[in-house]
KOLGU-4560 file (N, C-alpha, C; in nm, 3 decimals, padded with zeros to 5 digits):
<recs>
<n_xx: -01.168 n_yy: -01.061 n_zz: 10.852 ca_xx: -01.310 ca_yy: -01.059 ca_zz: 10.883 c_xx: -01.371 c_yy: -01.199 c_zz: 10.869 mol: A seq: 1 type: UNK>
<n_xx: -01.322 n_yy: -01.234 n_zz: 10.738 ca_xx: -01.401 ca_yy: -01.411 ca_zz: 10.720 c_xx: -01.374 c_yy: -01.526 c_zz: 10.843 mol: A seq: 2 type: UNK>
<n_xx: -01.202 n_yy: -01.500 n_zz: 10.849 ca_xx: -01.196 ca_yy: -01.580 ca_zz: 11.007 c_xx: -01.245 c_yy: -01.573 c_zz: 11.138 mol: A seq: 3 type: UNK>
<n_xx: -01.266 n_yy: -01.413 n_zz: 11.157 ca_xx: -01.321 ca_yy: -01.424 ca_zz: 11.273 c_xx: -01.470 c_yy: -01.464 c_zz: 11.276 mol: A seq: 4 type: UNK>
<n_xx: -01.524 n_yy: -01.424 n_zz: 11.180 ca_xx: -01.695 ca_yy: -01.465 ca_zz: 11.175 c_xx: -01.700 c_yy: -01.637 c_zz: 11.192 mol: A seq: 5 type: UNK>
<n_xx: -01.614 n_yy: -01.687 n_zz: 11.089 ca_xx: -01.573 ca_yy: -01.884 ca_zz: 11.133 c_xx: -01.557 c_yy: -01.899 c_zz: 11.245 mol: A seq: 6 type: UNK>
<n_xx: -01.463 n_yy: -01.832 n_zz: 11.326 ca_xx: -01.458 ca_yy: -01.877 ca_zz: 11.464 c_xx: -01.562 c_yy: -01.874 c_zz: 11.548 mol: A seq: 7 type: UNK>
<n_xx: -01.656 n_yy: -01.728 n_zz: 11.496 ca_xx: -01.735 ca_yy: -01.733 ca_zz: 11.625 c_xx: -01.863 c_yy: -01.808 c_zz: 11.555 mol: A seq: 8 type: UNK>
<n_xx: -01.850 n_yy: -01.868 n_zz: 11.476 ca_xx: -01.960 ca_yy: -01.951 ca_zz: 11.438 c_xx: -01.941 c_yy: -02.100 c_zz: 11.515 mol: A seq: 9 type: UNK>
<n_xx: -01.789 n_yy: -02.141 n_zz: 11.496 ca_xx: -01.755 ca_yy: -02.273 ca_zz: 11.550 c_xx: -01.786 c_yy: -02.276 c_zz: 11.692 mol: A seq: 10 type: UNK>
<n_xx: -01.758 n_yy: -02.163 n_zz: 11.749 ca_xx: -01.767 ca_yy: -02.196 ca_zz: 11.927 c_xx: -01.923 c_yy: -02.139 c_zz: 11.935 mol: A seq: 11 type: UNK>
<n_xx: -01.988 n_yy: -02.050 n_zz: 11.871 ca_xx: -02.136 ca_yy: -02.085 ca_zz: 11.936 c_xx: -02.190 c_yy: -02.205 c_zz: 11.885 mol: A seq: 12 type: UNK>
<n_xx: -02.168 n_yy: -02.278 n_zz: 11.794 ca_xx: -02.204 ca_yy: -02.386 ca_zz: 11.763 c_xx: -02.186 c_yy: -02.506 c_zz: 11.872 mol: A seq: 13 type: UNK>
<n_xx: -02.052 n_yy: -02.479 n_zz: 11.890 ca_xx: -01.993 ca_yy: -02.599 ca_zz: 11.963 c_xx: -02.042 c_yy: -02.544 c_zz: 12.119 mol: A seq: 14 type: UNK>
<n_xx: -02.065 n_yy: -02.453 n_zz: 12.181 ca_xx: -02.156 ca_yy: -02.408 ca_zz: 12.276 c_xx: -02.325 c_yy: -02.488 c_zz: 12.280 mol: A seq: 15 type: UNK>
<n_xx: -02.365 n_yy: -02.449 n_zz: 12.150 ca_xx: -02.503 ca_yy: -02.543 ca_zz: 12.145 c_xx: -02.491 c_yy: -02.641 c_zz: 12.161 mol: A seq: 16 type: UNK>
<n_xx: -02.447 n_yy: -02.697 n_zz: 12.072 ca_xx: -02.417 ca_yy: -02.848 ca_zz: 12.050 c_xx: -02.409 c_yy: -02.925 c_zz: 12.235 mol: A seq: 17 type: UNK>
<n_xx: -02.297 n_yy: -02.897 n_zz: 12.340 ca_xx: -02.265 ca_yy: -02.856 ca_zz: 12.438 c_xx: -02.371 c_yy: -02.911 c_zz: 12.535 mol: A seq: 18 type: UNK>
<n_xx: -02.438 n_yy: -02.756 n_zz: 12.553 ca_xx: -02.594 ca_yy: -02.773 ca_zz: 12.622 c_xx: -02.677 c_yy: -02.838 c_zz: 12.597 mol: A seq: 19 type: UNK>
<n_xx: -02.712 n_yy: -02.867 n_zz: 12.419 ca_xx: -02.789 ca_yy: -02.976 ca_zz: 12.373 c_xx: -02.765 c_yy: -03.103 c_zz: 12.470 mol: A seq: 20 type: UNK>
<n_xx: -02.660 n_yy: -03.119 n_zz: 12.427 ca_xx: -02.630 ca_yy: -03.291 ca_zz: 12.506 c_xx: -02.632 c_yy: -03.299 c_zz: 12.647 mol: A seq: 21 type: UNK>
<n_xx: -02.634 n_yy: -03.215 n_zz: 12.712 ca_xx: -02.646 ca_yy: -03.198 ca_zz: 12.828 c_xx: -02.789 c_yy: -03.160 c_zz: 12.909 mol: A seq: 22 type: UNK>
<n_xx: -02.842 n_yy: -03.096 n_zz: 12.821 ca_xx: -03.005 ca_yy: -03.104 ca_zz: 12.877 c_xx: -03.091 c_yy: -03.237 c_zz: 12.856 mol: A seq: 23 type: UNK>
<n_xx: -03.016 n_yy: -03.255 n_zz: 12.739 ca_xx: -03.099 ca_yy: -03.414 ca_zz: 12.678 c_xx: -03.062 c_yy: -03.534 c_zz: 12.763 mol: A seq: 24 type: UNK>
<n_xx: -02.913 n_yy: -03.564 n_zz: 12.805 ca_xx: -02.845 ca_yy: -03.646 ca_zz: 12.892 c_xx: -02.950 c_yy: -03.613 c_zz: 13.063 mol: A seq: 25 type: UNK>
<n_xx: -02.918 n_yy: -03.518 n_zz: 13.087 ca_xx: -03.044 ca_yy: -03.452 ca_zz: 13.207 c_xx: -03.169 c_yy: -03.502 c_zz: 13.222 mol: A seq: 26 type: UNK>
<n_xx: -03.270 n_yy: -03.486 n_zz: 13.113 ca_xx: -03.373 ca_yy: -03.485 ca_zz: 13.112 c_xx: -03.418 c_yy: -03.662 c_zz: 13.100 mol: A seq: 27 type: UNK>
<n_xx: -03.341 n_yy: -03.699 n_zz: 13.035 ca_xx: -03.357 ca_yy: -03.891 ca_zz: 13.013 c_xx: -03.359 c_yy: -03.939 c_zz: 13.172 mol: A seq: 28 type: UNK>
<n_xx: -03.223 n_yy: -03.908 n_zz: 13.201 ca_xx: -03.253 ca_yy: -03.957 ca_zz: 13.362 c_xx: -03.382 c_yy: -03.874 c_zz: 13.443 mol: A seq: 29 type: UNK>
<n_xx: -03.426 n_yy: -03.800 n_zz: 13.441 ca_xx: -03.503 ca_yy: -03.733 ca_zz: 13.572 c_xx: -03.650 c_yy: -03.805 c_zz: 13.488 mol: A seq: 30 type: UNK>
<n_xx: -03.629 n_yy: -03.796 n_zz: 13.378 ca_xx: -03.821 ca_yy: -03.901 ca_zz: 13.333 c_xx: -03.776 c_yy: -04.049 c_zz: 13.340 mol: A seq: 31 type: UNK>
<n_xx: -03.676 n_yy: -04.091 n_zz: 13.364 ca_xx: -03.666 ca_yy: -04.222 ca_zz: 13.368 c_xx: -03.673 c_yy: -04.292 c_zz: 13.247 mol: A seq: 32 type: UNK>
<n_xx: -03.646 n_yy: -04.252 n_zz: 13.163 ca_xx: -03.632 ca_yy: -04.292 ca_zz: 13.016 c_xx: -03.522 c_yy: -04.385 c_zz: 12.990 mol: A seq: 33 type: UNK>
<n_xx: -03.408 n_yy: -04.333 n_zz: 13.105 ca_xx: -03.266 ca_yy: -04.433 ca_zz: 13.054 c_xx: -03.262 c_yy: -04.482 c_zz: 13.160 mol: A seq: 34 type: UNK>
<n_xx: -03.259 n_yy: -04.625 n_zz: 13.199 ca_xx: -03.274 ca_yy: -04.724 ca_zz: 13.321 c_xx: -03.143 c_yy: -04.838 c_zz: 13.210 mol: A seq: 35 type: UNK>
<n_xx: -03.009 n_yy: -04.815 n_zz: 13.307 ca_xx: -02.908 ca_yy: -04.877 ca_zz: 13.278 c_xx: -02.958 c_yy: -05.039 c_zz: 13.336 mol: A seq: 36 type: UNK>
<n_xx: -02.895 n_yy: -05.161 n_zz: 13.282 ca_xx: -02.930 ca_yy: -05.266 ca_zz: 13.356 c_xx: -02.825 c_yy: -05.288 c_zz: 13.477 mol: A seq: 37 type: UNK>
<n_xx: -02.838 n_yy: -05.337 n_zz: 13.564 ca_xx: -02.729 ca_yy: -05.355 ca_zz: 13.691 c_xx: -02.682 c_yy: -05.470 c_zz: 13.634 mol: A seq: 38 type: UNK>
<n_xx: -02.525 n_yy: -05.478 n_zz: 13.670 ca_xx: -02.436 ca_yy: -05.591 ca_zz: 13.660 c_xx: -02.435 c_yy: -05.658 c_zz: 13.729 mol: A seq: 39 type: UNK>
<n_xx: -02.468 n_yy: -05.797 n_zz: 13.676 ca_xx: -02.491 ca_yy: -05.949 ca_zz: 13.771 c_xx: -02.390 c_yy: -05.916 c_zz: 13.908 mol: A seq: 40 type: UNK>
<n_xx: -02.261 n_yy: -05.873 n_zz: 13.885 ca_xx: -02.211 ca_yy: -05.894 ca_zz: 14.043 c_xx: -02.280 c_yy: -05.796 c_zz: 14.137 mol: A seq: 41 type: UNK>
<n_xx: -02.338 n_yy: -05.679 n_zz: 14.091 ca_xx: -02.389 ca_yy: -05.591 ca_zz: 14.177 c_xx: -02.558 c_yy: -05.619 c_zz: 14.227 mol: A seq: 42 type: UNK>
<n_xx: -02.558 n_yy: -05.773 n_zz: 14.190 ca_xx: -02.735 ca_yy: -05.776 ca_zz: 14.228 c_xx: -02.727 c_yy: -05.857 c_zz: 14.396 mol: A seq: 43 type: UNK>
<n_xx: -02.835 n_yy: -05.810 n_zz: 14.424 ca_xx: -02.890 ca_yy: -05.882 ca_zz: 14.532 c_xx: -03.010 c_yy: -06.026 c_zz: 14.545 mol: A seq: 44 type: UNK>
<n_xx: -02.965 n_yy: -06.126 n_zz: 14.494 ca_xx: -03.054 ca_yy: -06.198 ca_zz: 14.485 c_xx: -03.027 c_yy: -06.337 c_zz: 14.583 mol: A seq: 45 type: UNK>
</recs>
């Protein structure tokens, strides 16, 4: 009984955890929050 309750604690955890980073990773780009800098060879100047 104790193991299985651990397990299913680890994978809904690791499920959250999961989506967390993935809505947060999501949401930075679409508000424009994370603006990578372009690499000197890739500029147009």
């Amino acid at each position: 009984m104790k193991s299985k309750l651990f397990r299913w604690t680890v994978v809904v955890g690791c499920a959250l955890c999961t989506f967390l980073a993935t809505v947060t990773s999501a949401s930075a780009c679409a508000w424009g929050t994370y603006q990578p800098e372009e690499p000197k060879l890739l500029r147009e100047e």
